[in-house]
C-alpha positions in Angstrom: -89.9 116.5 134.2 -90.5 119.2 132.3 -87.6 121.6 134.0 -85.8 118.5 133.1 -86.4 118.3 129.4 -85.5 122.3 129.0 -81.9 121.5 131.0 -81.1 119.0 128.4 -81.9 121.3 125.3 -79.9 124.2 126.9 -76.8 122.0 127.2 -77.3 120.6 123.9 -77.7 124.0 122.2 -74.9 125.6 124.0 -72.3 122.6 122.8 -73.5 123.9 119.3 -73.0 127.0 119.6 -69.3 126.5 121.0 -68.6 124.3 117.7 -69.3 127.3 115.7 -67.7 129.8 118.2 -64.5 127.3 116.9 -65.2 128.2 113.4 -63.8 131.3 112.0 -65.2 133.8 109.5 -64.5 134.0 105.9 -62.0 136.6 105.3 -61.6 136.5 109.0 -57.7 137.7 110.0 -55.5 134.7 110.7 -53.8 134.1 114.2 -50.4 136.1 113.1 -52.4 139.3 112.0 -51.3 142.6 113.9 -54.8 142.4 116.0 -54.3 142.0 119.5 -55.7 139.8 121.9 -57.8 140.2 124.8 -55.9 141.0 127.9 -57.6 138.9 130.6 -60.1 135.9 130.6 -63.6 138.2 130.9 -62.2 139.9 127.6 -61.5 136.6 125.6 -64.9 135.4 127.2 -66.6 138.6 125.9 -65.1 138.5 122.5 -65.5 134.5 122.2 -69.8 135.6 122.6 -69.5 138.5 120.2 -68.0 136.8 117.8 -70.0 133.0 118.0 -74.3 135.6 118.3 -74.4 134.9 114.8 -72.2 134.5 111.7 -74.2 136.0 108.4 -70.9 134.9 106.5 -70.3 131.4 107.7 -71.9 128.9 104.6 -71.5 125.8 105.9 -73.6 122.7 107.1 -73.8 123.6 111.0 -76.3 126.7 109.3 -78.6 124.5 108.3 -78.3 122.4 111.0 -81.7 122.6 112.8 -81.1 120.9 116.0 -83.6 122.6 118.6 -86.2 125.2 118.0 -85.2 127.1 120.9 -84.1 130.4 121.2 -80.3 131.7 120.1 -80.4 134.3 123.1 -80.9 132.1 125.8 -78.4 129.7 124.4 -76.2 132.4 124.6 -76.6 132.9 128.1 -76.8 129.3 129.1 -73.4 128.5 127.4 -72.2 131.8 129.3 -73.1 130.6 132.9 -71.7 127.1 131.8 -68.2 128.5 130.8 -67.9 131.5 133.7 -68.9 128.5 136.1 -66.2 126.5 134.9 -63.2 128.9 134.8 -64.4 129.6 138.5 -63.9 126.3 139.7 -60.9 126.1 137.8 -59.0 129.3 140.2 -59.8 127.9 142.9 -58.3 124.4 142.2 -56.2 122.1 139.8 -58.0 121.5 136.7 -60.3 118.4 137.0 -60.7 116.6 133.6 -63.2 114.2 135.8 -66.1 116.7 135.4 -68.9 115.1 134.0 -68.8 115.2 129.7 -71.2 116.5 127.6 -71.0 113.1 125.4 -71.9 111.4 128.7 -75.2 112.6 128.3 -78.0 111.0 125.5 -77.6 112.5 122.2 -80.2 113.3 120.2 -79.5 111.3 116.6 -78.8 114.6 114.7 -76.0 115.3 116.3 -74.5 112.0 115.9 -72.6 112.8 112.3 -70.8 116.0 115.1 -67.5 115.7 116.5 -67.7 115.4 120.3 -66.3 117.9 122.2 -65.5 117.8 126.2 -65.1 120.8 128.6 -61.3 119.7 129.1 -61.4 120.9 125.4 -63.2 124.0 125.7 -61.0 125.2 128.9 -57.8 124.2 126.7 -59.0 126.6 124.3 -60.0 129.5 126.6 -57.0 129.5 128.9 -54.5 129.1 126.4 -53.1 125.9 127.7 -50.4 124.3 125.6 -52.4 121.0 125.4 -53.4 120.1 121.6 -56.4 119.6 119.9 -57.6 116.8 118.5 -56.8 118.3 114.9 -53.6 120.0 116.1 -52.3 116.5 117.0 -48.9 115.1 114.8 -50.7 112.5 111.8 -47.4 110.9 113.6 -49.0 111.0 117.0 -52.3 110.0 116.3 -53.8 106.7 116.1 -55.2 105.5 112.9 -59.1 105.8 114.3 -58.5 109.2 115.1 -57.2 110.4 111.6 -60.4 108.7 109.6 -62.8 109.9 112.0 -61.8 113.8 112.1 -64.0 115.8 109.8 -61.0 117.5 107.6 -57.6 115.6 108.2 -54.4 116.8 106.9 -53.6 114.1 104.1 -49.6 113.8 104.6 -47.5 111.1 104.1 -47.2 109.5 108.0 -51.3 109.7 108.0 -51.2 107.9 104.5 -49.1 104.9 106.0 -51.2 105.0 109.4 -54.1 104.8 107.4 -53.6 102.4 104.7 -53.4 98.6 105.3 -50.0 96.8 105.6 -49.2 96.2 101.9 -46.1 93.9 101.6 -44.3 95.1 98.6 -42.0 93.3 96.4 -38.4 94.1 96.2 -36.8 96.7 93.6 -35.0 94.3 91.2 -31.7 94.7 91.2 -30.5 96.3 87.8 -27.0 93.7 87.3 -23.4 95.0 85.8 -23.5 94.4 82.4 -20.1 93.8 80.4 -19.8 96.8 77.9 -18.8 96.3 74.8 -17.8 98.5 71.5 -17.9 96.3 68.7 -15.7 97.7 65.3 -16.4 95.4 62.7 -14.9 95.5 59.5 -14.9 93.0 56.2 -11.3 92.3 57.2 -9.6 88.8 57.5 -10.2 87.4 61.4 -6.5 87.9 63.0 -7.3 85.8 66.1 -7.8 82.3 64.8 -6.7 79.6 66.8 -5.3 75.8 66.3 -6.8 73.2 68.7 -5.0 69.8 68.9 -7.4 66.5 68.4 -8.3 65.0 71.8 -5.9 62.4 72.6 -6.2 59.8 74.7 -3.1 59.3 76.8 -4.4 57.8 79.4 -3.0 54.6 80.1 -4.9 51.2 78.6 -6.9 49.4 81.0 -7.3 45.9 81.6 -10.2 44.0 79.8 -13.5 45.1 82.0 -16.7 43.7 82.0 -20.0 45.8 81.3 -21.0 45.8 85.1 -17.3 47.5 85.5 -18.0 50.0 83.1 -21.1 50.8 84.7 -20.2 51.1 87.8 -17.3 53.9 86.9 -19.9 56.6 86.5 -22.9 55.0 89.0 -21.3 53.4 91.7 -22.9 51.3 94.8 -22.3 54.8 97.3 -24.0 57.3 94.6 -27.0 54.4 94.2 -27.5 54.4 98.1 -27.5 58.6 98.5 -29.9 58.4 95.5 -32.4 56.0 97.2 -32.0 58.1 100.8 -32.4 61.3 99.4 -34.9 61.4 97.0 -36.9 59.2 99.3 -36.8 62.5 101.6 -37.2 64.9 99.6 -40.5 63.2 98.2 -41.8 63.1 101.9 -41.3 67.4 101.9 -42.7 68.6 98.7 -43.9 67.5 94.8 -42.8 70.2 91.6 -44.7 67.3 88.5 -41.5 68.1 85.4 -38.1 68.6 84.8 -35.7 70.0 82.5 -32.2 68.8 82.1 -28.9 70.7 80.7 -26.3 68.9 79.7 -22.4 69.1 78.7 -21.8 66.4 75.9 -18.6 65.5 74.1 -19.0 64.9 70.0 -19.0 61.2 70.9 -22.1 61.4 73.0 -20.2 61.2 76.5 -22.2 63.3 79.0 -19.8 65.3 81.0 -21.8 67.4 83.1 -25.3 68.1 84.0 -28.2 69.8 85.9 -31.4 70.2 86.5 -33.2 73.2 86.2 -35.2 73.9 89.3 -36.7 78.0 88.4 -35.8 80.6 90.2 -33.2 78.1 92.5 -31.7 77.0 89.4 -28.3 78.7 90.2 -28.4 79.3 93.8 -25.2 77.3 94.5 -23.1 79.1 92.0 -21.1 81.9 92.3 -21.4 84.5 89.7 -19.9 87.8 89.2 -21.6 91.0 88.8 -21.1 90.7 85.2 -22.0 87.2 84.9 -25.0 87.9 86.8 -26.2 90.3 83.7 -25.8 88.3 80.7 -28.4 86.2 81.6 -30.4 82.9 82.0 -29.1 81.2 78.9 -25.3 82.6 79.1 -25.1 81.5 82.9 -26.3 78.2 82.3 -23.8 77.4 79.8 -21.2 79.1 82.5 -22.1 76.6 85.4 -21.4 73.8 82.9 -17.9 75.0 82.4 -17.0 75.6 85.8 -16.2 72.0 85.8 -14.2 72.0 82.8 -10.3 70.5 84.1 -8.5 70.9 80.6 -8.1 73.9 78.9 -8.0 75.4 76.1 -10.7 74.1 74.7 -13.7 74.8 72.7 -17.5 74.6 73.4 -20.6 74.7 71.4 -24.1 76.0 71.8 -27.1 76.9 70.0 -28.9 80.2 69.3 -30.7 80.2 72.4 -27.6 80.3 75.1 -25.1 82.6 72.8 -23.9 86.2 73.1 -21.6 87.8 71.7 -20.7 88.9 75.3 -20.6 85.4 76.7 -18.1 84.6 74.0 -16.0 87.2 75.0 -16.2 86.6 78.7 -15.3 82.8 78.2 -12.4 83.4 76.1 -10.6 86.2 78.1 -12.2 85.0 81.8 -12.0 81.2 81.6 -9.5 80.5 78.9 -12.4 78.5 76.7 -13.4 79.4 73.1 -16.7 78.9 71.5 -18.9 78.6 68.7 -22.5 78.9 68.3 -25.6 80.1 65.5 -27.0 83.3 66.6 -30.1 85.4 66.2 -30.3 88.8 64.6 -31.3 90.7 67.2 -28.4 89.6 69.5 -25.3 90.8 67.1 -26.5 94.7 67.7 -24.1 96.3 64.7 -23.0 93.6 63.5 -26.5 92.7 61.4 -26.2 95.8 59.8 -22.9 94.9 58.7 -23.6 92.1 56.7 -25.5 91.1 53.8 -29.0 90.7 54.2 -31.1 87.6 53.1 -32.2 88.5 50.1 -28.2 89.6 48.7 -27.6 86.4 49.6 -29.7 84.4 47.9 -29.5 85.9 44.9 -25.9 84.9 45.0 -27.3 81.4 45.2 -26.9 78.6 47.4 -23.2 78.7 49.6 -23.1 81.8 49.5 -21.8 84.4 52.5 -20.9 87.2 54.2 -18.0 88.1 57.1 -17.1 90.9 59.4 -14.8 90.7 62.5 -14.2 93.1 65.3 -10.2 92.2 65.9 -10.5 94.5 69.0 -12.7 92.3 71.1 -11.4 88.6 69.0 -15.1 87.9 67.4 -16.2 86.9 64.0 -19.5 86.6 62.3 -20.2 85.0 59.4 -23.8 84.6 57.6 -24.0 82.0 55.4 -27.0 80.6 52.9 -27.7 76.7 52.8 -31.3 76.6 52.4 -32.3 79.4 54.8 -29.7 81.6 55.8 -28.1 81.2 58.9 -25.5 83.3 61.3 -22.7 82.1 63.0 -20.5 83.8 65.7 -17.0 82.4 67.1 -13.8 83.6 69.7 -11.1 81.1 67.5 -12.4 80.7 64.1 -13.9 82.3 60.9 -15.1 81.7 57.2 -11.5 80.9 56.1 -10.4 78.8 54.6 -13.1 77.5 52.6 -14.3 74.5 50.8 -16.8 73.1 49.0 -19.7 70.3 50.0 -22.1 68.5 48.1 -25.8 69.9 48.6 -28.9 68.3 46.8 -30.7 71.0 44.6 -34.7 71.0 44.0 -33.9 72.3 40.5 -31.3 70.2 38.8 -32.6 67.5 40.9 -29.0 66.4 42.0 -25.9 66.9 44.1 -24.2 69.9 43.8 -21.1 71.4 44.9 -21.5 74.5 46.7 -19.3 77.1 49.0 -18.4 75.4 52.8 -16.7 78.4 55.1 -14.7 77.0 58.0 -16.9 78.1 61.0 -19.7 76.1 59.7 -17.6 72.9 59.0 -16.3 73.2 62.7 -20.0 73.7 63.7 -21.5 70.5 62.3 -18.6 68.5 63.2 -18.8 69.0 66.8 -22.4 70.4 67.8 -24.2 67.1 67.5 -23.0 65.5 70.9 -26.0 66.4 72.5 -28.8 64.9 69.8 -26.9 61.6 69.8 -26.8 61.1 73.7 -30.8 61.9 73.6 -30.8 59.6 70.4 -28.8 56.7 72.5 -30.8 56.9 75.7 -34.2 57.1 73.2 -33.3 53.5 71.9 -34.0 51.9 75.1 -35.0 53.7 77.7 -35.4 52.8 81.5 -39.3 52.8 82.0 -40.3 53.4 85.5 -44.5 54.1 85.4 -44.8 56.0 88.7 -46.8 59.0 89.9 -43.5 60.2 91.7 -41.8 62.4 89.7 -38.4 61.6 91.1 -38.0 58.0 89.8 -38.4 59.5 85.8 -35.2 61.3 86.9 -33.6 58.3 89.1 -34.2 56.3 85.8 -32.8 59.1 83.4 -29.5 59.3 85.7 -29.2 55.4 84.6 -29.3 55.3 81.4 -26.8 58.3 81.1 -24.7 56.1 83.1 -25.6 53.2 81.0 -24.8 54.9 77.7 -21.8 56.6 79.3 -20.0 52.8 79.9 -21.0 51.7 76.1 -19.4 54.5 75.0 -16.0 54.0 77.0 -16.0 50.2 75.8 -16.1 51.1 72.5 -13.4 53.6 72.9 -11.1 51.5 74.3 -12.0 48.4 71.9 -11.1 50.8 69.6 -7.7 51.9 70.6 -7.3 48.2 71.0 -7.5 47.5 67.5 -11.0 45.4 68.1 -13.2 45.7 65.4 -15.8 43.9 67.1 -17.2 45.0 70.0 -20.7 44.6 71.7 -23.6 46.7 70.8 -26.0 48.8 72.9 -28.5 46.3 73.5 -26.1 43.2 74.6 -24.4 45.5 76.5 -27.4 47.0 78.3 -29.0 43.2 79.0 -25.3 41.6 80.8 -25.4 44.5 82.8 -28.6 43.6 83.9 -28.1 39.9 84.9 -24.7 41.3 86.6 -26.8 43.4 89.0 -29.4 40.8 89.1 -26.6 38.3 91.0 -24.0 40.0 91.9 -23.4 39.9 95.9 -26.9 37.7 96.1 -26.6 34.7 98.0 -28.3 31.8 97.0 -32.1 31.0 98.7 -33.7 27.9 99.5 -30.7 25.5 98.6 -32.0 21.7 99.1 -28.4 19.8 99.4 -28.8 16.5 101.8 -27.1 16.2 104.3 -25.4 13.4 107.0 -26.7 12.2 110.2 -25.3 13.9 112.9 -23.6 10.3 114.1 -21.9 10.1 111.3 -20.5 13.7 111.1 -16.8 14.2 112.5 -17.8 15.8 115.7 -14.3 16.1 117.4 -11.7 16.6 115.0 -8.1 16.2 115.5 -6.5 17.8 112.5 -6.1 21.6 112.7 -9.5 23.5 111.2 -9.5 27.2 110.3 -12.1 29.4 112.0 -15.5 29.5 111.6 -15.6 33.1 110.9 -13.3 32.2 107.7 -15.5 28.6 107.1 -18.4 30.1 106.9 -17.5 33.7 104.7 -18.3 32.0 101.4 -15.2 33.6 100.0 -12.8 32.3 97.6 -13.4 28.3 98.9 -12.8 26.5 95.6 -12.5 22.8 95.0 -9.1 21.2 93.1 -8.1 17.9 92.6 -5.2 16.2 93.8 -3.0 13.6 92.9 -3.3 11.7 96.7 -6.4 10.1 98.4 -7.0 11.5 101.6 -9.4 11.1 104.9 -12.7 14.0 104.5 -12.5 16.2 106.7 -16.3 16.6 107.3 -17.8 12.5 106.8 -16.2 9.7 109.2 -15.8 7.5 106.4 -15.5 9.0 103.0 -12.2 9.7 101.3 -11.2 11.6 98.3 -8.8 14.1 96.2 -11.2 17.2 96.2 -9.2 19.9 98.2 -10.7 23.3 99.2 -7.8 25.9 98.1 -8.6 28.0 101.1 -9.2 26.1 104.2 -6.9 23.7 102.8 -8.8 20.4 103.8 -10.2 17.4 101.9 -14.1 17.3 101.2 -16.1 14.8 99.5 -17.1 16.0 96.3 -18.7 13.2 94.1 -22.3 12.1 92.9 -23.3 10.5 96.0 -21.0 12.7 98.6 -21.3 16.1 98.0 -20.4 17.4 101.4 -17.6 20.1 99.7 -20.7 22.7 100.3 -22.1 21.4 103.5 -19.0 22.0 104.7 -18.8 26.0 104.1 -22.6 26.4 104.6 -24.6 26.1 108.1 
């Protein structure tokens, strides 16, 4: 047992004492000094003992390591036998990386925090075969475990990425085309105004409609049947909880176009240029609305929070479209510093104003002081020719006439489309109390609709020459009873009937098809000037004559057999 016990230490301290024989000196000469190396394998085993008996220079922790307390000499020559016994086996045969591993054998626990090393490894490094270290290894070629768990891994790159967890990384954003422009304003007069003619209806006059026809020019029954299918599905797939809705409104409050914003999918069906694609949110939403826009040239409107000065220029000379709109300082770049600031302004009082165009890219700005001071940009028109408008003042404490420039007239005149079509759909909205977010849009699309087919009456009442026409509310109610009965049929109709003796079982006039009896189309009742045998009783005659199947039917107080007829 003993004998046993002093095997295991010598093989123990002899795979120490090859880890330091690994370990070179400080200052030691590298591997492409001049020094040359030993000749044959008793040399290199010779020099690989002379230079691993002891290393006085070598401050590191396998020092300090105190692993056995037996001797370094006999360690020496136990790890000599080992290795000569070795390289003897291997001249005689193939190398045979089956021999039995040092890290087979039970390891003491301080040598737990060592790297293992195997003969294979220590022949590899005696012999000179091309076979690669652990260490030597490509980061590229080496599995992730074997990277952490050497003592002094080279760091590069392909180890970082081996090493590090799969980290899924956004995409770069995409940096869009933005249009360049090089404003040169100047305090001259605008040179590219331009004359719109007043929208004129040339379409021909129709025919007196009812509500229910109105209505059903902007919802009719096909969009009311995708509407219930689709929405139906797309409740059973997912929830969102809000909506916002854009919309293109004429002056009158006719909605022309409209969408739904739906975040980053908001503009997924819409084909945008490069350009486009950089003038942003606001500027493109305003450009899928005029997509749809049939008649040009024509002019749109928008507030402070679509308009550019480079969304102005790209409707104008892109889409043939002109435009108007309130802007922001920060959005006019030079032009701010072009114009009078606030406080010139209103010391020049109330209607006062300030100009500058750029002729070269067809813009005007104009700031102008009501009771804060405002800034307006346009493609068409500018502050001329002015006028004046009556303003209440705090001060005098009455109307007063003050400046009016011509781009904020055409402004006011035309901007408030939008607030009236919210104001018309306020008065009596469609409420729908649902958890499902889908029906507060369902019931929104109707009263557009609704509001959509008052307006048209009234315009065409109007180009009538009616001064009277229905209002909102009447309106709103007959196309409720309209929907309410039209294309119902009539349930649980008590109307007595005959015997079934004294019914006209064979008949022997001509009768029209049942198919046509029974369609409950177009059979109305007229008098005539001649009695004549019914058609449906044996003994009942009359002058009530159905205008489609053309055949006499009792129609009186005590014989009404004019519906028994046409029903089953």
């Amino acid at each position: 047992m003993a004998a046993k016990q002093r095997a295991l230490r010598i093989l123990q301290n002899s795979r120490s004492k090859q880890i330091l024989a690994l370990v070179p000196e400080v200052n030691a000469p590298s591997d492409v000094s001049g020094e040359s190396e030993p000749e044959n394998e008793e040399a290199l085993l010779a020099h690989v003992a002379t230079e691993s008996s002891d290393a006085p220079s070598i401050d590191s922790s396998f020092e300090r390591l105190n692993i056995l307390d037996s001797s370094l000499e006999d360690d020496r020559n136990s790890s000599l036998s080992l290795l000569t016994n070795i390289i003897n086996t291997a001249d005689e045969q193939v190398y045979d990386y089956s021999l039995p591993s040092i890290s087979s054998l039970p390891i003491i626990s301080p040598l737990s925090n060592i790297p293992s090393v195997t003969p294979s490894f220590i022949l590899n490094q005696i012999s000179g075969s091309p076979q690669q270290s652990p260490q030597n290894v490509a980061p590229s070629q080496q599995s992730p475990q074997a990277i952490a768990s050497s003592p002094h891994p080279r760091r590069t790159r392909a180890a970082k990425a081996l090493i590090r967890p799969n980290i899924v990384r956004r995409p770069r954003r995409v940096v869009n085309k933005k249009i360049a422009l090089h404003f040169q304003w100047t305090k001259r007069h605008f040179q590219h105004r331009a004359e719109l003619e007043p929208d004129v209806f040339v379409s021909p006059l129709p025919d007196e409609k009812f509500p229910l026809e109105y209505f059903s020019d902007f919802l009719s029954d096909d969009i009311l049947e995708d509407t219930c299918q689709f929405t139906n599905m797309h409740a059973v797939q997912t929830r969102k909880r809000g909506f916002k809705n854009l919309v293109r409104a004429g002056a009158s409050g006719i909605i022309y176009d409209f969408f739904l914003y739906a975040g980053n999918d908001t503009f997924e069906d819409c084909n945008f240029s490069e350009e486009e694609e950089g003038l942003g949110w606001g500027a493109k939403a305003v450009l899928r609305l005029c997509k749809t826009i049939t008649k040009k040239p024509c002019v749109v409107y928008f507030d402070n929070f679509f308009s550019s000065l480079e969304l102005m220029y790209h409707l104008r000379h892109e889409y043939g479209i002109f435009s108007l709109g309130t802007f922001r300082a920060n959005r006019i770049k030079s032009g701010a510093e072009k114009l009078k600031s606030d406080k010139f302004l209103k010391i020049h009082g109330r209607g006062a104003f300030s100009q500058v165009v750029c002729n070269k890219t067809k813009l005007s700005l104009v700031k102008w002081n009501d009771n804060k001071c405002v800034i307006l940009g346009s493609s068409y028109v500018d502050a001329y020719p002015t006028t004046k408008i009556k303003r209440y003042c705090k001060v005098k404490k009455q109307r007063v006439e003050v400046l009016y420039p011509n781009i904020v007239k055409h402004y006011n005149a035309h901007m408030g489309g939008v607030d009236l079509a919210d104001m018309l759909i306020a008065l009596y909205r469609t409420e729908i109390k649902s958890k499902k977010w889908y029906l507060s849009i369902f019931s929104q699309l109707v009263d557009i609709c609704v509001n959509n087919a008052w307006l048209t009456y009234r315009r065409d009442n109007k180009r009538r020459g009616e001064k009277k026409y229905k209002g909102l509310k009447k309106f709103r109610l007959e196309i409720f009873k309209s929907l309410l009965k039209k294309g119902k049929s009539m349930k649980n109709i008590n109307v007595e009937d005959l015997p079934t003796a004294e019914k006209i079982q064979k008949p022997k006039r001509s009768r029209p098809a049942d198919d046509v009896r029974y369609d409950k189309i177009d059979h109305f009742p007229q008098h005539g000037a001649e009695y004549g045998r019914c058609a449906y009783c044996k003994k009942g005659f009359t002058t009530v004559k159905c205008l489609k199947c053309e055949l006499k039917l009792c129609f009186v107080k005590d014989r009404k057999y004019f519906f028994n007829y046409h029903h089953k």
